[in-house]
N, C-alpha and C positions, 0 to 999 in steps of 0.2 A: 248304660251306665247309671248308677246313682247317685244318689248326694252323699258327700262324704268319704267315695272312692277315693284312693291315691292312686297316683300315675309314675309308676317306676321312683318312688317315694319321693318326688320332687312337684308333684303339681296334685291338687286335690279338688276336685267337682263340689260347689257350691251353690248351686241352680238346677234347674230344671231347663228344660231345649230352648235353645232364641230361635231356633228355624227348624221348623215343622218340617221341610223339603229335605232338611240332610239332619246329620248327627253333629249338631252344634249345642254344646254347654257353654256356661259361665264356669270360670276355673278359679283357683288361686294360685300362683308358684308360690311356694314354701318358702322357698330359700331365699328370691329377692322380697319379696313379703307385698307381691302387686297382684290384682285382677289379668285375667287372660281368658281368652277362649280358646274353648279344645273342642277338636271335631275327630271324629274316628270313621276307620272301615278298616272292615273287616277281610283276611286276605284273601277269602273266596271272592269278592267284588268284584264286580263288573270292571272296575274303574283302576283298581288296586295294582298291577303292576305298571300301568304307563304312569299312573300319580306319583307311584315311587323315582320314576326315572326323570318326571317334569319337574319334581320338587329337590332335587340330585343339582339340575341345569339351572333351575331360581339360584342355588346355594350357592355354586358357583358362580353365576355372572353377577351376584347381588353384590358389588363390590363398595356400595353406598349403601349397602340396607334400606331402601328402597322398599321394600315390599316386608311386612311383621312381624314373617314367621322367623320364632325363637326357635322351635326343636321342635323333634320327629322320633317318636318312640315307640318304638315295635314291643309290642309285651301280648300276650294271650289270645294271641292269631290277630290282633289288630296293630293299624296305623294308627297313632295318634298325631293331630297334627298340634302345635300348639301355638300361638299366636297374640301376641298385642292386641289390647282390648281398645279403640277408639272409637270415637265419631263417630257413623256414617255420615257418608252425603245425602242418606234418606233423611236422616232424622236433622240436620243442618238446616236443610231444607223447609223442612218444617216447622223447624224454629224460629226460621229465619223470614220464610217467604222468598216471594222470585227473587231471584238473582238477576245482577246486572250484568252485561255483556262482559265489561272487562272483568268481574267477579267468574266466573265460566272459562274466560279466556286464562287466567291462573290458575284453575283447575285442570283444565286441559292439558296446557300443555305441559304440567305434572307428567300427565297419564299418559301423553303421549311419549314422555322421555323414557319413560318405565318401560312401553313397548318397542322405543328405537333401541336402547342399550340392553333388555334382560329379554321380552318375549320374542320378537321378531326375528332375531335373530340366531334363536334355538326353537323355531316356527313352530310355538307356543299357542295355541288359540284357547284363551281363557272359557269364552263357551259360556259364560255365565255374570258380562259384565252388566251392574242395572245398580242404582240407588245406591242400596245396603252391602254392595259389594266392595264400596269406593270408601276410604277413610280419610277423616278431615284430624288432623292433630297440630292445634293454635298453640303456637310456644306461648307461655304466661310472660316469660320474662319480654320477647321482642315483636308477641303479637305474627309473626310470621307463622303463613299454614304450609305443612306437609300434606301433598296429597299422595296417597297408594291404594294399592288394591288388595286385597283377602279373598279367599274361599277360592281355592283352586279344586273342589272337590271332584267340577265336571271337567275339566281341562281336558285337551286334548292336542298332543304332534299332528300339525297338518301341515304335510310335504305337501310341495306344487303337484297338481293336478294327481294327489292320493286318493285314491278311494278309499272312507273308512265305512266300517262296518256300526253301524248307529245302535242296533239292539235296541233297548226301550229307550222314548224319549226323555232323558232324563232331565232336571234341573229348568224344568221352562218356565218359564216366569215373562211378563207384558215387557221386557226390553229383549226379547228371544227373536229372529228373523223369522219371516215368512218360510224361507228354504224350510227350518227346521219344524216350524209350527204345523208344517201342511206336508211332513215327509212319513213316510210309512218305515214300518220295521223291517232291516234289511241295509243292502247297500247303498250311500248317499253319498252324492256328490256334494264332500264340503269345501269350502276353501277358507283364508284367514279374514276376510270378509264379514266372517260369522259377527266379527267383535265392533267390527265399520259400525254395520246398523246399529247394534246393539250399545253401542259409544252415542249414536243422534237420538235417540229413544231419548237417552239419560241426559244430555245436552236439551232435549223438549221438558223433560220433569225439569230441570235447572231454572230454564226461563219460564215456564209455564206454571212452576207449582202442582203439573198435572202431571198423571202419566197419557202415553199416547191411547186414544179409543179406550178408553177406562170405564165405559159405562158397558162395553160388550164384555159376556165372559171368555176367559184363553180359550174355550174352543171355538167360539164364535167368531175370534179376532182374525185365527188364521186363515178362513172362510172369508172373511171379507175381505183380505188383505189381496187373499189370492184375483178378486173383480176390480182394484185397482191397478192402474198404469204410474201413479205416485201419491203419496203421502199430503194431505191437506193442510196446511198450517193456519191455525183459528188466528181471529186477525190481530194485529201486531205492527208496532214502530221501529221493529230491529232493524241493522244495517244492510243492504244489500248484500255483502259481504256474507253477512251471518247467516240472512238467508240460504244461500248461495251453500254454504256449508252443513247445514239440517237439512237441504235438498239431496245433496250428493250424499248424505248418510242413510237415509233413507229412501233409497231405491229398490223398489220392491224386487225388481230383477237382479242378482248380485253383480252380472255382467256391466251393469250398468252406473252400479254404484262406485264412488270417489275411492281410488286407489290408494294403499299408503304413503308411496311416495308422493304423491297430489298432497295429502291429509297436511306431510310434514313442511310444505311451502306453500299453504293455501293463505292469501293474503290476511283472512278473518283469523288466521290464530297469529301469523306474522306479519304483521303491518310493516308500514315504509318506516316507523321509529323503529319498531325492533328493528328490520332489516339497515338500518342505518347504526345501531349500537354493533350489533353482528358484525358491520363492517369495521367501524371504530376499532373493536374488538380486533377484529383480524387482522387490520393494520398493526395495531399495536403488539399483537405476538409476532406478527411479520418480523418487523423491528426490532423486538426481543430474539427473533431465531438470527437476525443478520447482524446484531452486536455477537451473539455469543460465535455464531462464525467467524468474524473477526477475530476473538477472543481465543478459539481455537486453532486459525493460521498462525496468528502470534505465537500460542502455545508451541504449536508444530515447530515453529521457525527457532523459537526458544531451546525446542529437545536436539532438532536437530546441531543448532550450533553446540547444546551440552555434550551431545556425542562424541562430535568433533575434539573438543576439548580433553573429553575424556579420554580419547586415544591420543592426544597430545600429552597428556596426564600421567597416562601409565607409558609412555614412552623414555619419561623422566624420570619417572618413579625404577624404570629399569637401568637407567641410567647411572643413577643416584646408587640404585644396590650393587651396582657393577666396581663406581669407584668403592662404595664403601667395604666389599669384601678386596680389593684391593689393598685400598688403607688398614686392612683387618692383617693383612699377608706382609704388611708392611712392617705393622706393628709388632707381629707377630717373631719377625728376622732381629728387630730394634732389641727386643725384648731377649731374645735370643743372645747377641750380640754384649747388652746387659750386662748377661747373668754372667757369659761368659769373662768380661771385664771384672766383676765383683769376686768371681772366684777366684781369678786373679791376683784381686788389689788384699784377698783375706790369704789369702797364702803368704808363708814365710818368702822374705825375700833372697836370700843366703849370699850377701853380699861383704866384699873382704873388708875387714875388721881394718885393713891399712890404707887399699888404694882402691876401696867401693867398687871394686871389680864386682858384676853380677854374677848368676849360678857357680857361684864356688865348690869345691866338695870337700874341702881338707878341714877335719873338724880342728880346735886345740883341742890336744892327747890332756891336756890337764884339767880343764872344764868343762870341753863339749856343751860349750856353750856358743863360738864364736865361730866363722870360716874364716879361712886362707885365699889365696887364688895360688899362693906358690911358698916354698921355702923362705925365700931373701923377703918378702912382707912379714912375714911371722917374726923374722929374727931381728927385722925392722921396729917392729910393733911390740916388740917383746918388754921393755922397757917403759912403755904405757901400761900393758896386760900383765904382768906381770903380779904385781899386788891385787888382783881382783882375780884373777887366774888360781893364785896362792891361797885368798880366801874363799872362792868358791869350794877351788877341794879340800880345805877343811871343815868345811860346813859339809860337803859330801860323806865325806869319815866320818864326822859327827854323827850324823842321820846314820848311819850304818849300823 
């Protein structure tokens, strides 16, 4: 790469290599307008398809972004990785000076959380943990550190008792295990161990300020590693404890070195305070899981009597439709009944003109306007009807 390259027009190279060992630059992203670093390989590489599948499995279980990496961009037969630019723990370190036990103990078990929820359990073996690999990021606002790890370049899946095929020794650097330093080219028996040692290494730069046998060069170290039965610690006031845990990290034998599950309840990273908050803690969600159980019988006990009611509900509700299409049938006869009446009450009535007899049919022959019920009414009546009879049918003639 050079200066000035872009990178799928979102990230663009601003430096020259930070690590001689692999293909690491200084970068910029474009778009959020911050420093980063981008490492590449190329897809004929050694490394190149299990990187892509390791870095697949980080994406996924990184479910706290725990670990830097921003994006992964395939462009012109390369991987690009691209990555948050922080801290090392190398350069902390030296800024700083040794560190103190519970200063290490924060750092830890950072790194260890990173390997119980993201590596471990997709048997992840980073292959290349030491210093410059580990990133220190102090919030300004609350002073609180973020600890994670970067450069997955040499990683590696190591199933239980896998043979993997090693090819050149790649990525070694003075926090590398003996296994690796003194293996040949070919088949090697690794296990997830690789990263054990490689963890106490950087735990001795921590408190030491040094790294391990630093005055021998890497080919010479793994020579001598090989005529010891263990690691010599130059002398020191740490804890027993602590001891006890730089010991079992660096075991020259891997057989023999402190196991993960050991690592995660070793009393020097979990003392009797944490394991006493741990318990606090677990009490207290105990407590919070046995209200909210509570909280859900009542629920239950709650649906089920709504059930209940609900079938009570619609038993009513059928009930209710039942009368009311009735009273619908009801009204419906009422209404009937009604119309019938009203048709009735607007009908002429033809009632006798003398003795209110009803359905008469004998009209008066002179006005047709009156009924009868009989003769002897009309000849009765006549004498009233008469004069109105007389002048209806001349107003008849009239109109004619």
């Amino acid at each position: 790469m050079q200066k000035g390259e872009l990178i799928d027009g979102k990230y663009k190279v601003t430096d020259v290599k930070l690590d001689k060992s692999i293909n690491l630059f200084l970068g910029y992203d474009v778009q959020n307008n911050k420093v980063v670093r981008i490492s590449y390989f190329k897809k004929k590489n050694f490394f190149y398809p299990e990187l892509t599948k390791i870095l697949d499995l980080i994406s996924e279980a990184d479910e706290e972004h725990r670990i830097p990496i921003i994006d992964k961009v395939v462009a012109n037969n390369k991987l690009f990785i691209i990555s948050e630019k922080y801290m090392t723990l190398e350069e902390y370190v030296k800024e700083k000076g040794k560190l103190t036990e519970n200063e290490c103990k924060d750092i830890f078990r950072q790194i260890f959380e990173i390997y119980k929820k993201i590596l471990l359990p997709n048997s992840i073996c980073h292959r290349s943990i030491q210093p410059r690999n580990i990133t220190i990021n102090i919030s300004p606002v609350t002073g609180e550190m973020s600890v994670s790890l970067q450069n997955f370049c040499y990683s590696k899946l190591i199933y239980k008792n896998k043979k993997v095929k090693a090819g050149k020794r790649y990525g070694l650097n003075r926090c590398t295990p003996p296994e690796i330093l003194t293996s040949k080219k070919g088949i090697t028996q690794f296990s997830l161990l690789i990263d054990v040692w490689s963890l106490g290494c950087t735990l001795f730069f921590c408190l030491f300020n040094s790294k391990l046998y630093s005055k021998r060069s890497l080919n010479g170290l793994g020579k001598y590693l090989e005529t010891l039965d263990t690691v010599k610690l130059p002398k020191n006031n740490f804890t027993v404890d602590c001891k006890n845990f730089l010991y079992g990290c660096l075991q020259i034998d891997p057989q023999n070195r402190i196991s993960w599950e050991e690592l995660y309840t070793h009393p020097w990273l979990y003392d009797n305070d944490s394991n006493n908050e741990n318990k606090e803690e677990e009490e207290e969600i105990n407590s919070e899981i046995k209200e909210y159980a509570e909280k859900i019988d009542q629920l239950e006990y709650i649906i089920v009597e709504s059930k209940d009611n609900i079938i009570q509900l619609k038993r009513e509700i059928k009930n209710l439709n039942n009368k009311l299409k009735a009273a619908n049938q009801t009204n419906e006869a009422l209404q009937n009944k009604i119309s019938a009446l009203t048709k009735d009450l607007n009908e002429p009535k033809k009632l006798c003109s003398n003795c209110k007899a009803p359905n008469c049919t004998k009209l008066c022959s002179g006005c047709n306007s009156i009924y009868y019920c009989s003769r002897k009414c009309q000849a009765d009546h006549w004498r009233i009807h008469k004069s109105k009879c007389i002048n209806n049918n001349n107003n008849n003639n009239n109109s004619n």
